[in-house]
Structure formats: C-alpha cells, structure tokens
C-alpha positions as CSV (number, residue, x, y, z in Angstrom):
1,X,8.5,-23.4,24.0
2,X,7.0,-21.1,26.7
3,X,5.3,-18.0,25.6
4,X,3.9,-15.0,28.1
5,X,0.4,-13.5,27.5
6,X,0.0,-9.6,28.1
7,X,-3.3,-8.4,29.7
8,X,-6.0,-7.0,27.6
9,X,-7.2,-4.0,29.4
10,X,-5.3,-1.2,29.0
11,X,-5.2,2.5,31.4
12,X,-5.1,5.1,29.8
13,X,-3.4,7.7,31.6
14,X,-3.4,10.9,29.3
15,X,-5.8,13.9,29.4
16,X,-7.6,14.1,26.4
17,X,-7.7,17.3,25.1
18,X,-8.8,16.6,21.1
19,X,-11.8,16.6,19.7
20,X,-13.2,13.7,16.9
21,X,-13.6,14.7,13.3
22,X,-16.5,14.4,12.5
23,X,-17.7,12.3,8.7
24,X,-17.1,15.7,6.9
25,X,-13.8,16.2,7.9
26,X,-11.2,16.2,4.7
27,X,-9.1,13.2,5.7
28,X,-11.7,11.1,4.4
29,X,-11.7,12.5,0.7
30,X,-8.5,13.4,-1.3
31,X,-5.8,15.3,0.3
32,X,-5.1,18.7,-0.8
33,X,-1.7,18.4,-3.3
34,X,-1.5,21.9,-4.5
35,X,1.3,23.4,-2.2
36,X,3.7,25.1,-5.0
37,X,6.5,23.7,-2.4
38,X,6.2,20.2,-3.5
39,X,8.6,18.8,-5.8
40,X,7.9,16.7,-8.8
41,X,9.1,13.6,-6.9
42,X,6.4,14.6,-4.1
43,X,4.1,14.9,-6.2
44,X,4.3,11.7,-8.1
45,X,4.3,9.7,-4.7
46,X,1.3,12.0,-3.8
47,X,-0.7,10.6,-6.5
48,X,0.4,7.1,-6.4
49,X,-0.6,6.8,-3.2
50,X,-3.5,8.9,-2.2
51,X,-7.1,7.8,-2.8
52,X,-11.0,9.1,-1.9
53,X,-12.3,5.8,0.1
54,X,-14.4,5.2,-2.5
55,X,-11.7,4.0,-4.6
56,X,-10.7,1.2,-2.0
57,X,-11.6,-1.5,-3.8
58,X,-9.2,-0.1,-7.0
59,X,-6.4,-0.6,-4.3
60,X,-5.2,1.7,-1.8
61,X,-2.1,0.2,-1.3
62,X,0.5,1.0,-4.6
63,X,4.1,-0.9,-5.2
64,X,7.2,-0.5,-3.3
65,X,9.3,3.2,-4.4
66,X,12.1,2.4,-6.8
67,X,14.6,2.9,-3.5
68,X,13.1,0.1,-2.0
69,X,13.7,-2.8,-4.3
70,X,15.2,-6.2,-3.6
71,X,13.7,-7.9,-0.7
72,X,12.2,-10.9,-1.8
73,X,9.1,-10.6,0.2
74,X,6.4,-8.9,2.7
75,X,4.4,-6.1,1.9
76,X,5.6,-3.7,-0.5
77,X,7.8,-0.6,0.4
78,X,7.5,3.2,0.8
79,X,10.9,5.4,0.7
80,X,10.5,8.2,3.2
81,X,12.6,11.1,3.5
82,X,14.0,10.6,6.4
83,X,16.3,7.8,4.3
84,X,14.9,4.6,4.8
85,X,12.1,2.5,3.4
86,X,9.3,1.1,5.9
87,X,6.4,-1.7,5.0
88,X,3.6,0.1,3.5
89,X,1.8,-2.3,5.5
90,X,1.9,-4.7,8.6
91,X,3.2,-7.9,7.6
92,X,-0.3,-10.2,6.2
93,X,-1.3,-14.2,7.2
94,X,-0.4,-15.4,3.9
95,X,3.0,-12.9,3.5
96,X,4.0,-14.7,7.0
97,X,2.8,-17.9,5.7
98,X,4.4,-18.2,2.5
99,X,7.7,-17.5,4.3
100,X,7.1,-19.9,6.6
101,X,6.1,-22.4,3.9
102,X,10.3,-22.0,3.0
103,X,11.6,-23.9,6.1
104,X,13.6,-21.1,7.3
105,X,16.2,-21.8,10.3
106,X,15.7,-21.6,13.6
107,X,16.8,-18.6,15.0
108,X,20.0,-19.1,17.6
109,X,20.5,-15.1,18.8
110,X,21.1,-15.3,22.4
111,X,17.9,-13.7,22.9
112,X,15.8,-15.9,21.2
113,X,17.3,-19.2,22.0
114,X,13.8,-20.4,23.5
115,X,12.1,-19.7,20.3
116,X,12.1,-23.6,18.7
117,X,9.5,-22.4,15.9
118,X,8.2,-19.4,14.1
119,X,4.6,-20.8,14.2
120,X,1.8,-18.8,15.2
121,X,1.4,-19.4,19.1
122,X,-1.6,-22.3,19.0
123,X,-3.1,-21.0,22.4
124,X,-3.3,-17.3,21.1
125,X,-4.7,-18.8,17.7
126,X,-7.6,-19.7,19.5
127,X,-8.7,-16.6,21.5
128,X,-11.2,-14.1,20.3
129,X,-10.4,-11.7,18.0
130,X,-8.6,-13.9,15.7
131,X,-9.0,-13.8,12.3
132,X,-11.4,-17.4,11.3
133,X,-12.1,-17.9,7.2
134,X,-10.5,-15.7,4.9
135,X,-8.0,-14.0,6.2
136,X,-4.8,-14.2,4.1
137,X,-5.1,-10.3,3.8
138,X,-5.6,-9.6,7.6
139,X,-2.4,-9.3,9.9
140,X,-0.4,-12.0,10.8
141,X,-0.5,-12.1,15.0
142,X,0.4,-14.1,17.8
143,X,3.8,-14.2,17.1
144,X,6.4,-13.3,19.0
145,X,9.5,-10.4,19.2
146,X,11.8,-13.4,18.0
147,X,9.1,-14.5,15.0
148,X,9.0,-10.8,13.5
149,X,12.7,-10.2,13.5
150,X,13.3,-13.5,12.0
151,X,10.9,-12.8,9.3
152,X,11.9,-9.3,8.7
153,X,15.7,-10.7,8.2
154,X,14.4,-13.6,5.9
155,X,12.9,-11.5,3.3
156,X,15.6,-9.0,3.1
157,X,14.5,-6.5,5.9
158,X,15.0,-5.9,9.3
159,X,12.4,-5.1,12.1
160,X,12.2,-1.1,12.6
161,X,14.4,0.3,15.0
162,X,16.8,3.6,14.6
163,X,17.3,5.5,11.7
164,X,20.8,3.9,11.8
165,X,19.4,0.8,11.0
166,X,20.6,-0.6,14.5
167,X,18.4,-1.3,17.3
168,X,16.5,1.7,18.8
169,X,17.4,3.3,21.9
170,X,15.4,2.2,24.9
171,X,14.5,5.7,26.1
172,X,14.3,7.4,22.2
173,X,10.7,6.2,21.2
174,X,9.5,9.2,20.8
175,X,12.1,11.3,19.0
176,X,11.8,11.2,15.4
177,X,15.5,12.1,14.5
178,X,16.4,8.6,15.8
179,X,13.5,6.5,15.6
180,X,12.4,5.2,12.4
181,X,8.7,4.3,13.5
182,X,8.2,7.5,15.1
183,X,9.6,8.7,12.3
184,X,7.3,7.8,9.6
185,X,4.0,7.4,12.2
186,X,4.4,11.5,12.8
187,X,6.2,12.6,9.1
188,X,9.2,13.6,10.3
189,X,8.1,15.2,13.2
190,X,5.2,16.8,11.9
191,X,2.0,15.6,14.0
192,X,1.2,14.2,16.7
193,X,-1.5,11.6,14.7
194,X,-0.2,9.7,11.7
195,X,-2.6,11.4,10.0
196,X,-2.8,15.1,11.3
197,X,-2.8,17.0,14.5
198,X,-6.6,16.6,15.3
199,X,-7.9,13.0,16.8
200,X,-10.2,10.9,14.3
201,X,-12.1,8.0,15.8
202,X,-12.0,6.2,13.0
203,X,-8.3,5.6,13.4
204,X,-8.7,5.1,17.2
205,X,-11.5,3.5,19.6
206,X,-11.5,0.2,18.7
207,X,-10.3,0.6,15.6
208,X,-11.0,-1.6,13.1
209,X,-14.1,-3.3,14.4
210,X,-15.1,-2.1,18.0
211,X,-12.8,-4.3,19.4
212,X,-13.6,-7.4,17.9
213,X,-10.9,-8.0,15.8
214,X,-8.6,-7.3,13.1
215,X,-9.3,-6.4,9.6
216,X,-7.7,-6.5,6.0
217,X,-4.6,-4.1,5.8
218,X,-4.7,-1.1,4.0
219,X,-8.1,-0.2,3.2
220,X,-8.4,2.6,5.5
221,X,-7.4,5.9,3.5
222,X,-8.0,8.7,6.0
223,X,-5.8,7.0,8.1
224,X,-2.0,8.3,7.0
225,X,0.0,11.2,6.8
226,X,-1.4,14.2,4.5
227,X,2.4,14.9,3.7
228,X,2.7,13.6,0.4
229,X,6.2,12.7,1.4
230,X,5.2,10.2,4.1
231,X,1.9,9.4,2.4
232,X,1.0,5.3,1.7
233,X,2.0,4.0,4.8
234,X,-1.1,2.7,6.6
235,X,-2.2,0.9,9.6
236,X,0.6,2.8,11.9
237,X,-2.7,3.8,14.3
238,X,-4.8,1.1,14.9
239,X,-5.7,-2.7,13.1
240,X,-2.7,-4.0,15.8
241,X,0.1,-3.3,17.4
242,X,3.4,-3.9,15.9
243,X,6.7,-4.9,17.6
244,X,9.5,-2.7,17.2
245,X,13.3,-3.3,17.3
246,X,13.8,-1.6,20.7
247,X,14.5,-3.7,23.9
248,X,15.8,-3.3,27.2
249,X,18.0,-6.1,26.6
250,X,19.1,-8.9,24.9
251,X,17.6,-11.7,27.0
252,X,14.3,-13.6,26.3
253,X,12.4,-11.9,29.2
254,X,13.8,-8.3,28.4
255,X,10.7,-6.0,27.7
256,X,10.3,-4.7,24.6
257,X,8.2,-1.9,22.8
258,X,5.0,-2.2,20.7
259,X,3.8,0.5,18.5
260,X,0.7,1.9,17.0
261,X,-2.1,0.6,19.2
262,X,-4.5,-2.4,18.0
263,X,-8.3,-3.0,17.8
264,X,-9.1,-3.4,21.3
265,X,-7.4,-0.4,22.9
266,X,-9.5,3.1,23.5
267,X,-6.5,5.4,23.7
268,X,-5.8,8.4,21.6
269,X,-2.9,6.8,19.6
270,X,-0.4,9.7,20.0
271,X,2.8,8.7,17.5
272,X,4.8,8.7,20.8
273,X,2.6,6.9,22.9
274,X,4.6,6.0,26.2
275,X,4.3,2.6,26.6
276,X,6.4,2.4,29.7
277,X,3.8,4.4,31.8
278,X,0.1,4.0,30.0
279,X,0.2,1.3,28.1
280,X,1.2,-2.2,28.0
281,X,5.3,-2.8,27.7
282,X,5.5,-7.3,27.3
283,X,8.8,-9.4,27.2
284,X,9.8,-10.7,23.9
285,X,8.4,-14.0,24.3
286,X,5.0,-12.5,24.7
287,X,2.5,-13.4,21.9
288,X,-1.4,-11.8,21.4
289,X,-4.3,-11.3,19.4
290,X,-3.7,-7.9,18.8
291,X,0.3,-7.6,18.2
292,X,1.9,-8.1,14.4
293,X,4.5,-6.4,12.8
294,X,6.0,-4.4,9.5
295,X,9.3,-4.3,8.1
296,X,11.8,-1.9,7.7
297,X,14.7,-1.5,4.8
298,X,18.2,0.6,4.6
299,X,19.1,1.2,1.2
300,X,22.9,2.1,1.5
C-alpha cells in the first residue's frame, strides 16, 4: 500500500484583521439562552448541550438528537437545521478501533482500489504528535480519504459532503446552502468562527496543545456555535483536521479537501478556509498526524 505524506508547515496567506478574546470573554461561561425567538425545541437542545467549562468533567458531549438514531456506531449525533445530522465529535481511537475489530471488507471503489487495509498508516503512527498511552478518547489519525469513508459507511453514515447527501462540489466549500460542513462549522451561515464572529485563541494557534499534539474530543466548551440550534458540535476548529467528502476526482491521487484546521497550524480557522490557495490540499491516499474525521447522517 503506498501512502503520500503532506508537509507540515503551512502559509498563511490571509490578513488578519481580528482581535483574541481575552479569558473574560463570554464564550467561556454559559451562553446567553434568553432570546424570546427560540422555540421550545431550541431550547431543549440549548440546555442539553451547553455547559460552563467547569462542568467538563460532568460531560460536555450529550447523546445523539432523536433524528439521528440508527447507526450502529461513532460518536453520537446532532440534528441541525439545515436537515441533516453531523458527528458531535471527530471520530475517537477506540470508536475507529472497535470498528476495525469487526473485520470489515475491503473497500473496491475505483478510487480506493490501492487501499488493502484500513489500519492506521504504521509510518505516521510513529511521528510526533501522536497520541502514546491513553488515548482511546483522542482522535483517530493517520488514516486515509479511503479509511474515513469506509468507516463512515460501516456504521451507518457517510463522510460529509453536500447537503444532498452526495459528494460536495469541488469549488462549493465555502457556501453553506450546499455544504454540510460549512454548514454546521458557521450555523447556517451565521459566522465566520464556529463559535462567533470575533477570533479566540483558544480555538486556534496550536490548538489543543501548542502544537504538540492532539487531545481528548469534546472537552473544549467555548469552542462551538452560540446558536442554540447548531450548539454541541465541537472540535470543527482545531484538535485535527477532518477529511471531507469533496474531491476533484475519483482517482486515488485526486486531491481532496480537509476541514477545520489541527493542532499544529497558526491560522485564523475561518469556516471557509480556502484550502486550495493557503493551506494544504493532499491526494486521498495521504495520511498525517494531524488529519481524522466525523461522520455525517441523512435522515430521509
């Protein structure tokens, strides 16, 4: 099996025009709920999935919404409005490994005919910022375009892509009428940050640990939307990147997008981040520390 590696180093070639909230700021405290506009449904998601940090280790992340039963595994779900139901969390070493564990098929797409396993890439395993000891909560990484998508159709899912449940559009990344990541990384629209229009730190800059690697899902509660609507869904800025169902192609070497940023990148972490002239855009054989992936779910 030949895999690609992707450099690490990244150019950032935005202006930045945003200034850092600072430890005060209210995203990291309980978000304001009191808008008479909400509806009771809103509300009820609001509170089951909203948290101060202090109440991280009660658990952050809640059970999949009622429209988002039936897959058999992964993290659990959030319904958005937009109509379809997204991991509230990237996909975690021992969710990967327990699928794994099944003896699922090899994957014979035309575009993933190299792939003859969905282990973890052994080379990549061994680089730095790797996960060592316990990690069964961290995200699973280096695996491959071919790896998530197979994993995402084994429990029931499918990788994210359009709001059509289909592959996304090459060139519609960024529009969140057609694009279910963007979708629920900017609420519809809303923001440009998952979790506002002003840039937080904490959700950028190395985020999780300076760099140094990855850290357990979930446990980072400024870090999603304050629309109760699109609320519970964490991780879309930072902790890794996360492959997404949006190719040039249907070959092996085609390029294909990664969303979100991961711990070793600097930049802002705009929802539509444009991987195609900033950032790094890797063929779908291409494994890395820093890439994983979450789920998304159709209900008819």
């Amino acid at each position: 099996m030949h895999r690609s590696f992707v450099p690490i180093a990244l150019v950032l070639a935005v202006a930045v025009g945003c200034a850092s909230q600072d430890a005060g700021n209210a995203a990291d405290g309980p978000l304001d709920a009191t808008d008479a506009s909400l509806d009771a449904t809103a509300d009820a998601r609001y509170e089951a999935a909203i948290l101060p940090e202090a109440a991280v280790d009660d658990g952050l992340v809640r059970p999949s919404s009622p429209e988002c039963e039936g897959p058999d595994g992964g993290p659990p779900m959030a319904y958005l409005p937009d109509g379809f139901c997204i991991d509230r969390t990237e996909v975690t070493v021992s969710q990967y490994d327990a699928w794994l564990a099944s003896g699922p098929p090899t994957d014979t797409s035309p575009a993933c005919q190299f792939n003859e396993t969905f282990e973890p890439n052994d080379i990549c395993m061994d680089m730095a910022g790797v996960c060592e000891g316990d990690c069964d909560d961290h995200p699973r990484v280096c695996v491959d375009w071919c790896d998530a998508s197979a994993y995402c159709k084994g429990v029931g899912k499918q990788l994210c892509g359009s709001l059509r449940g289909e592959a996304a559009s090459w060139t519609d990344f960024g529009d969140p009428g057609k694009d279910a990541w963007q979708a629920a990384c900017s609420s519809g629209g809303q923001f440009q940050f998952t979790y506002g229009d002003d840039h937080d730190s904490a959700c950028h800059d190395g985020y999780p640990t300076g760099g140094q690697g990855t850290e357990e899902v979930g446990t980072r509660a400024s870090c999603q939307s304050p629309d109760p609507a699109y609320a519970g869904v964490f991780d879309l800025t930072g902790n890794v990147w996360e492959w997404e169902d949006a190719c040039e192609g249907t070959g092996p070497h085609d390029r294909c997008r990664m969303r979100g940023g991961g711990f070793r990148d600097p930049h802002l972490g705009y929802c539509d981040f444009d991987q195609v002239t900033e950032t790094r855009l890797i063929h779908r054989e291409s494994v890395n520390p820093d890439i994983g992936f979450r789920c998304c779910l159709y209900p008819d």
